[in-house]
C-alpha positions as CSV (number, residue, x, y, z in Angstrom):
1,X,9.3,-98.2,-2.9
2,X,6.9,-97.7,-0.3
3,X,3.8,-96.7,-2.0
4,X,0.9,-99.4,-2.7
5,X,-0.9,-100.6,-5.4
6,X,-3.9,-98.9,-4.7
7,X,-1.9,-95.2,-5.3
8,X,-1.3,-96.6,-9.2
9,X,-3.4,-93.8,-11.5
10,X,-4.1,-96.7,-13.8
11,X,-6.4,-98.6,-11.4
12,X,-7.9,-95.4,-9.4
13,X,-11.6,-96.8,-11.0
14,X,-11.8,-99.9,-9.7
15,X,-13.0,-100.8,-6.0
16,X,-10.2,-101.4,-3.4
17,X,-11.5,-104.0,-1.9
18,X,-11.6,-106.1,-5.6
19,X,-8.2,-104.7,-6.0
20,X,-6.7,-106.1,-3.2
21,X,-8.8,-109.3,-3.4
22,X,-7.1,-109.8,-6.8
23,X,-3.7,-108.9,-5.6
24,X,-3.6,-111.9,-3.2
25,X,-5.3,-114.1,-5.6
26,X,-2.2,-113.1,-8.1
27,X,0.2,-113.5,-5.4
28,X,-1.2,-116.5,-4.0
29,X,-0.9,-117.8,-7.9
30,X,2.6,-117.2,-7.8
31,X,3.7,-118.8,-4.5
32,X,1.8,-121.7,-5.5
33,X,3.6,-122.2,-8.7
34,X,7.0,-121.4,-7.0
35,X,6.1,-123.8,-4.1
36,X,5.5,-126.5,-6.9
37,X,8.2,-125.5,-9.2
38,X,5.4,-125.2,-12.1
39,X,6.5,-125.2,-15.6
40,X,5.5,-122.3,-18.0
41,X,3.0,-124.9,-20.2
42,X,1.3,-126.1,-16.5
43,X,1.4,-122.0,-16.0
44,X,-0.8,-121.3,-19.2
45,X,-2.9,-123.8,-19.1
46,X,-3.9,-123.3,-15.4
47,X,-4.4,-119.2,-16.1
48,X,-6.2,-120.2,-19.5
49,X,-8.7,-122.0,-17.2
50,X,-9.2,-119.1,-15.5
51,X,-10.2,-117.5,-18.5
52,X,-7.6,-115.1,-18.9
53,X,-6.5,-113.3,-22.5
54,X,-3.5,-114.8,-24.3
55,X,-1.7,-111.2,-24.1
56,X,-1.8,-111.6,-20.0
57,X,-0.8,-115.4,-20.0
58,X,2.3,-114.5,-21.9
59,X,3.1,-111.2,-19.8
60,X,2.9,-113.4,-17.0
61,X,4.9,-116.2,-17.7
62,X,7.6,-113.8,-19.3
63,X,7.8,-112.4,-15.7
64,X,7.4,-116.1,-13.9
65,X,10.2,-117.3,-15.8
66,X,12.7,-114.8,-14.3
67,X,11.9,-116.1,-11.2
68,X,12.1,-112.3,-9.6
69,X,7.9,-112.3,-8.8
70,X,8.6,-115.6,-6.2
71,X,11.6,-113.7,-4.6
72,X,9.5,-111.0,-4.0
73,X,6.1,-111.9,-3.3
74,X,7.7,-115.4,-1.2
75,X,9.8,-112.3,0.9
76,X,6.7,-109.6,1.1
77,X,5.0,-112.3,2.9
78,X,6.8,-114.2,4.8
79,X,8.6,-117.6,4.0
80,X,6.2,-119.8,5.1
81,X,2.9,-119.7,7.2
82,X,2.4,-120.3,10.9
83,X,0.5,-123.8,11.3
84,X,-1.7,-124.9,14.2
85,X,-0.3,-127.9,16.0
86,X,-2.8,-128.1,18.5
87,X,-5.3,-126.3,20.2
88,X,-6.6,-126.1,23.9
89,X,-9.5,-123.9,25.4
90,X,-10.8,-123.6,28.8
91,X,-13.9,-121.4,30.4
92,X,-13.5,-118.2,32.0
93,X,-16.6,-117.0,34.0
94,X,-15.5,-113.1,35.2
95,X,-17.8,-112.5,38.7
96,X,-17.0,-108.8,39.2
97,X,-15.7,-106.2,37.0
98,X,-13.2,-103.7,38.2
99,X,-15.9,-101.5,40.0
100,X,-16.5,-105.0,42.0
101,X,-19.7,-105.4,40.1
102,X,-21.2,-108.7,39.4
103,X,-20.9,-109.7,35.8
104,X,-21.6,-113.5,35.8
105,X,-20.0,-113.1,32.1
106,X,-18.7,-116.4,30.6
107,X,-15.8,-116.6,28.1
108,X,-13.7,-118.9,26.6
109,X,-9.4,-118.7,26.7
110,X,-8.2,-120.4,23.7
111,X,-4.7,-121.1,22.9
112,X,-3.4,-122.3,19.9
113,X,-0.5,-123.7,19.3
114,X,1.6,-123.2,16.6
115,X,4.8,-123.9,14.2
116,X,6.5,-122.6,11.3
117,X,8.9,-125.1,9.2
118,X,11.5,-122.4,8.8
119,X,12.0,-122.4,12.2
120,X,10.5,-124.8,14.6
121,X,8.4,-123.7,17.3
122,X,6.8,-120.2,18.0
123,X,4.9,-118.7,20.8
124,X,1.3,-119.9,21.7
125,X,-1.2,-117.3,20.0
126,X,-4.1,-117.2,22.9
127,X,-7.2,-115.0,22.5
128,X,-10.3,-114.9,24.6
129,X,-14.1,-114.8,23.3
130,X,-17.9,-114.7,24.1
131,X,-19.5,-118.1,23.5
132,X,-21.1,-116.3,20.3
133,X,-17.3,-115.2,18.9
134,X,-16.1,-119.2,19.6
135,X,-19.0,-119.9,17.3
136,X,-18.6,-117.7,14.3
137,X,-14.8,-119.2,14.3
138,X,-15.9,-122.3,14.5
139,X,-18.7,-121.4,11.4
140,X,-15.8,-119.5,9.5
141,X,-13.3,-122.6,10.1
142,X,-15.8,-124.9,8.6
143,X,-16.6,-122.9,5.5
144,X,-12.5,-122.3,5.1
145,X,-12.5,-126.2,5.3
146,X,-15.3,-127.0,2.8
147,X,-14.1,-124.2,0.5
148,X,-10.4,-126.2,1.0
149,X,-12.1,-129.6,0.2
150,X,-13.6,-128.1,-3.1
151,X,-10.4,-126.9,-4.2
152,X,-8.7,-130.1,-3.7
153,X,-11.3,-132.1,-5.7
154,X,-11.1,-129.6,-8.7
């Protein structure tokens, strides 16, 4: 079926963004544990940490167990991620516009490169940005690392 969660009369109240904020928290849950191979008592524990009811932790694991939520969360996303190899930048400083109008606008051409396990290499993503853009990437990289770090050390 094509319709989406958010179209599910039960959860009309509740704010779409926190919906879909907890969707891939729940399907990031189940990868995980499918990536892993997690048993059922690994399972619990980890979701009674998180503070869920008893009632939910069983529904959960009744589902886990018959292995049907990887198959489909693992397909709806993809089989595995695209990593970044390598990465390479150079300046761009645009003269005149179109209308042969002086600009004197810097930018930066970055090119990442990148792989996926399934299947080797896949095509360079490149993007270009204003010196202010390269910055909030670089400011939203380092708070995806430090939030990565903290998870590790839990």
């Amino acid at each position: 079926s094509n319709s989406s969660i958010l179209d599910d009369p039960d959860l009309k109240d509740i704010d779409p963004t926190v919906l879909k904020h907890c969707h891939a928290a729940a399907a990031t849950c189940i990868l995980e544990a499918g990536k892993q191979n997690a048993d059922i008592s690994a399972i619990s524990t980890c979701l009674e940490d998180c503070k869920l009811d008893r009632e939910r932790i069983e529904q959960f694991c009744t589902e886990y167990q018959r292995r049907e939520l990887v198959t489909v969360v693992s397909f709806s996303i993809g089989r595995s991620p695209l990593h970044i190899t390598d990465v390479s930048w150079r300046l761009e400083y645009q003269i005149k516009n179109n209308q042969l109008h002086k600009t004197y606008q810097p930018s930066y051409l970055v090119t990442l490169n990148v792989e996926n396990s399934d299947s080797g290499s896949h095509p360079d993503v490149s993007f270009s940005c204003t010196m202010e853009q390269l910055q909030d990437l670089v400011g939203k990289l380092k708070d995806a690392a430090k939030s990565l770090e903290r998870a590790t050390q839990m």
